[in-house]
C-alpha positions in Angstrom: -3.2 36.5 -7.2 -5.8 38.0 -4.3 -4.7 39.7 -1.2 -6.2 39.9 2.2 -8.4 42.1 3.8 -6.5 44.9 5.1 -7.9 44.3 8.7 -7.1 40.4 8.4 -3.7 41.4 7.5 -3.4 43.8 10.7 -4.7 41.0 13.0 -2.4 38.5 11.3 0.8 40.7 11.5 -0.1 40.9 15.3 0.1 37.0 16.0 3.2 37.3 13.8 4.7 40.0 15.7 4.0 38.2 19.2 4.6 35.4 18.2 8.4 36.5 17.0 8.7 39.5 19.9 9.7 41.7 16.9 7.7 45.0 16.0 8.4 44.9 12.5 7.4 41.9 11.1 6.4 42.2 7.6 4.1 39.8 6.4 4.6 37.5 3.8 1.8 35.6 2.1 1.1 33.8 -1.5 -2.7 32.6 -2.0 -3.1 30.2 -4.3 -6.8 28.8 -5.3 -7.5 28.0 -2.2 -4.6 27.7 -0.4 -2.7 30.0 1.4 1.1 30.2 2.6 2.6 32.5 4.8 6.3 32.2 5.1 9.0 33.8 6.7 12.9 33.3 6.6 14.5 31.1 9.2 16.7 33.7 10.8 13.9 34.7 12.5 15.0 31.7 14.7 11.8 29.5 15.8 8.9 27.7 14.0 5.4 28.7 14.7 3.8 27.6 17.8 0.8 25.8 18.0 -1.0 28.4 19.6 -0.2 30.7 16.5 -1.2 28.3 14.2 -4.7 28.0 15.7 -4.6 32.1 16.0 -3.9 31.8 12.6 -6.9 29.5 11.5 -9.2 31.2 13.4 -8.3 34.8 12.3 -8.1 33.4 8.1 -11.4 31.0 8.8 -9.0 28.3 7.6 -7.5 24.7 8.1 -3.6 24.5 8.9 -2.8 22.0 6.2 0.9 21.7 7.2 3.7 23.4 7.0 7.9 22.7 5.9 11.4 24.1 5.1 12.2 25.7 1.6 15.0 27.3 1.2 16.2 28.9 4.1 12.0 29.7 4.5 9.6 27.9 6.9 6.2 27.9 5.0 3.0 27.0 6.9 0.0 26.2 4.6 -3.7 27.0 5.2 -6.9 25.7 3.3 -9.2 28.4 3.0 -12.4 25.7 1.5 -14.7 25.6 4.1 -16.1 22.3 2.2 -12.6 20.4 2.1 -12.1 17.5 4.0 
């Protein structure tokens, strides 16, 4: 298992943050070959805009790959292969 850059971690926790009006969003991520999910529990009370999603990408150098409902999570995947189509 890898983590994320420390900075990349601050910038993403920001979007997060904004995105949910909260100030202590803690980040939540698994990465997985090439493939990375951030997910947070639905109490939080809203998906994801799209705004945050392309925040997202652009912050991880990534391709929003789709995202769905596990239990009681939202889950919003990102492909982190620059040559994947």
């Amino acid at each position: 298992m890898a983590d994320l850059e420390k900075n990349i971690e601050e910038k993403l926790t920001e979007v997060f943050k904004g995105e949910f009006e909260k100030e202590d969003f803690e980040l939540n991520y698994l990465i997985t070959d090439d493939v990375i999910t951030f997910f947070f529990p639905i109490a939080e009370g809203k998906e994801l805009s799209l705004d945050a999603i392309e925040k997202i990408s652009s912050i991880i150098d990534g391709r929003f790959e789709g995202s769905n409902l596990v239990n009681q999570e939202y889950r919003y995947a990102f492909n982190l292969d620059p040559c994947a189509d």
